[in-house]
C-alpha positions in Angstrom: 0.6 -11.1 133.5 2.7 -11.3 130.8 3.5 -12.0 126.8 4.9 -10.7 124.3 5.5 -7.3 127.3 3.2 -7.1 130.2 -0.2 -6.8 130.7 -1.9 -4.5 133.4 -5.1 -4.3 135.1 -5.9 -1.0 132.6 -6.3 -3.6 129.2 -6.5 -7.1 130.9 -10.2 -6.8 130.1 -10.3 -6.0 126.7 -8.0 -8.5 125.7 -10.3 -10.7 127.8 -13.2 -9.6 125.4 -11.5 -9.4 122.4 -9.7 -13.3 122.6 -12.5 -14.8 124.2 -10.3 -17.6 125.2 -7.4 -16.6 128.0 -4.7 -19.3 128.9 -2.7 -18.2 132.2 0.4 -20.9 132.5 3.0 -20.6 134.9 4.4 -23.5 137.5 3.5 -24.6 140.9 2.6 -22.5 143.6 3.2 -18.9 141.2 -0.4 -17.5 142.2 -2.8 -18.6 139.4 -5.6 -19.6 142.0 -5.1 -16.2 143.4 -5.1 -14.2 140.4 -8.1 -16.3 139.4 -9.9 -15.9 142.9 -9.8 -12.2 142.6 -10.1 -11.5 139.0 -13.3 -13.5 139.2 -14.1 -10.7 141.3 -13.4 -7.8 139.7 -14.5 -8.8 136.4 -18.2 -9.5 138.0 -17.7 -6.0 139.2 -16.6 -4.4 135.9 -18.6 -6.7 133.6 -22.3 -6.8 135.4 -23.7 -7.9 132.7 -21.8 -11.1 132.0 -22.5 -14.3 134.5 -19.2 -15.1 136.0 -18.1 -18.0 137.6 -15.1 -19.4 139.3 -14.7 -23.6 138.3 -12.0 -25.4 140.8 -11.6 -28.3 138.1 -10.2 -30.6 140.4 -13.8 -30.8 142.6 -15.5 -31.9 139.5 -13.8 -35.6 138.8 -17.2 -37.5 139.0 -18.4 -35.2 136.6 -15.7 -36.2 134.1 -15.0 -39.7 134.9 -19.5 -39.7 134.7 -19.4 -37.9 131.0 -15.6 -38.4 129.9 -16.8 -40.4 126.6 -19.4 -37.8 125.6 -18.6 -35.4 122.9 -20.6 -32.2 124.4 -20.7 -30.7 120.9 -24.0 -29.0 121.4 -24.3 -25.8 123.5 -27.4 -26.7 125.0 -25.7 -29.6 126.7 -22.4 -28.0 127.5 -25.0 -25.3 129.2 -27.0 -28.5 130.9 -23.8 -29.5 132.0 -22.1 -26.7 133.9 -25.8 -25.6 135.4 -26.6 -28.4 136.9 -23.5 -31.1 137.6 -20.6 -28.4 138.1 -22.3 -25.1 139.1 -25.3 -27.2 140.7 -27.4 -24.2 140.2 -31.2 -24.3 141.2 -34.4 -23.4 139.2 -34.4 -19.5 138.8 -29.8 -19.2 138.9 -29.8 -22.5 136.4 -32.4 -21.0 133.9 -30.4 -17.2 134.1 -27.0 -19.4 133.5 -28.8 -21.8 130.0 -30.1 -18.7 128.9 -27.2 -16.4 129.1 -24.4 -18.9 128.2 -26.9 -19.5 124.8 -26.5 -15.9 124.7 -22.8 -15.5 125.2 -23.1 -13.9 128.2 -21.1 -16.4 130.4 -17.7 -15.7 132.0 -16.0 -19.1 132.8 -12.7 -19.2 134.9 -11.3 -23.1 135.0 -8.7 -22.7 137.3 -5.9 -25.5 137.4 -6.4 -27.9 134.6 -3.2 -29.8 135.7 -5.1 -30.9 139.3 -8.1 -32.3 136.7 -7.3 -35.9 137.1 -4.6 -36.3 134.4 -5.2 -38.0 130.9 -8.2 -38.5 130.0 -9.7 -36.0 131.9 -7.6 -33.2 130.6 -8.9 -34.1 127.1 -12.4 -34.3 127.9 -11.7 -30.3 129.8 -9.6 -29.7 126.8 -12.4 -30.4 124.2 -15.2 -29.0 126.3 -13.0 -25.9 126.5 -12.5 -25.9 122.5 -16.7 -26.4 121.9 -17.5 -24.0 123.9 -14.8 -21.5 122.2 -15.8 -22.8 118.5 -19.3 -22.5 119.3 -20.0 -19.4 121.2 -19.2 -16.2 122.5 -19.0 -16.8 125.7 -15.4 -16.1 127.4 -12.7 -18.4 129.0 -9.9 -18.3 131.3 -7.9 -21.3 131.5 -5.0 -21.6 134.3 -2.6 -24.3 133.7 1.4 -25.6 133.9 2.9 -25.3 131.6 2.7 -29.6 130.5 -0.7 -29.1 129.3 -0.5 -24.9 127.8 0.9 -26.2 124.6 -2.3 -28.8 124.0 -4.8 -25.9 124.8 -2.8 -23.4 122.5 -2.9 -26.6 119.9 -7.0 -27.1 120.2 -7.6 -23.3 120.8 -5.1 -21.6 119.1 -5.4 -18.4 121.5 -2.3 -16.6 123.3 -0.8 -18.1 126.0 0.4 -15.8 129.4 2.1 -16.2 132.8 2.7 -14.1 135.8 5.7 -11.7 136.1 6.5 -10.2 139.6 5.5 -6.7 140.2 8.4 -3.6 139.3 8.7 -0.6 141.2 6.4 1.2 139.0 3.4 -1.4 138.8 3.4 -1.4 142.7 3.3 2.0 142.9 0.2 2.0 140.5 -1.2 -0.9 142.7 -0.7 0.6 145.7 -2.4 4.5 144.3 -5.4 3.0 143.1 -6.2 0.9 145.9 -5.8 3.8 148.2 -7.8 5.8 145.8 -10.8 3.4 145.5 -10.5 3.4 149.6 -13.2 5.0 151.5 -10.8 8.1 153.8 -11.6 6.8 157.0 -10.1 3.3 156.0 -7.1 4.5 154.7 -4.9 4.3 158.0 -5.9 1.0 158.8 -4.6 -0.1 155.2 -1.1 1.5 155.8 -0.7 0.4 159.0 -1.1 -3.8 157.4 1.1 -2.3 154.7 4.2 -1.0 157.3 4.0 -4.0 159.0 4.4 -5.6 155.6 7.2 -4.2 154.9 8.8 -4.3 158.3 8.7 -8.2 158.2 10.2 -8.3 154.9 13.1 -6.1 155.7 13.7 -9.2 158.4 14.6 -11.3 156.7 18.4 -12.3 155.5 18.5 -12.5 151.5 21.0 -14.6 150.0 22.3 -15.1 146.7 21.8 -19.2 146.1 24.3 -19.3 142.8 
């Protein structure tokens, strides 16, 4: 992930804490979902504390096309509505969620505002999005196209990244700590996938397209 020089794994999180509000751009089919997908991961591991949770905005159209006219101003409403119409959370997981989002304990990955129905429907995301930053501490990552990255930096006013490819060095690092992290007797198993990787990559015919 990149701006302004690249961002690793080592102080991804506290720019995460310290911006509140992270906007990952990039095009089509670059890996947002992905990074998304597994960073919703990680962070639950390195953040226990914090109640994270991965949105697919494009499932929730109902929702918007049901509440698309409604400011959602309040926190307490913003909080009624990601417990109970997106997250559908029940009794016991919706009361944990109301009470830490009021405390600013929530984590919130919308992935793929582009897929959220287009027009009026990005502006409803786009000003839920903005309430929620204005309002409270609780922390954001966005993943758009580039189209829309420009209205969320113009509403949020927060940096805006994308994804870079790995270098030598950063696979290296990749490729250490997972090892590292790796129970011993799992270790082979991992190199073998990686080989094979490898092997079917040095397949394939690369060609210069200019």
């Amino acid at each position: 992930i990149s701006y302004e020089g690249q961002v690793t794994k080592t102080n991804l999180f506290n720019k995460i804490l310290r911006e509140r509000t992270f906007i990952l751009s990039d095009g089509p089919g670059s890996g947002k979902s992905t990074v998304f997908e597994n960073l919703a991961v990680t962070i639950k591991k390195t953040l226990p504390t914090y109640y994270v949770a991965f949105i697919r905005l494009k499932d929730y159209l109902k929702v918007y096309q049901k509440h698309f006219r409604e400011d959602f101003s309040d926190l307490v409403m913003i909080a009624d509505l990601i417990a109970d119409e997106i997250l559908v959370l029940k009794d016991v997981e919706s009361s944990i969620f109301k009470e830490r989002f009021l405390e600013g304990k929530v984590i919130l990955l919308w992935d793929a505002l582009d897929e959220a129905g287009g027009g009026q429907f990005v502006e409803f995301s786009i000003k839920l999005f903005s309430n929620i930053h204005r309002k409270s501490n609780n922390i954001q990552l966005i993943s758009t196209r580039p189209e829309h990255s420009r209205a969320l930096y113009k509403s949020i006013n927060t940096q805006v990244y994308h994804l870079v490819p790995y270098n030598q060095k950063s696979r290296r690092e990749y490729l250490s700590n997972l090892l590292y992290d790796l129970p011993s007797d799992k270790i082979s198993k991992v190199m073998k996938k990686i080989q094979k990787f490898i092997d079917d990559i040095e397949r394939f015919e690369w060609k210069n397209i200019n």
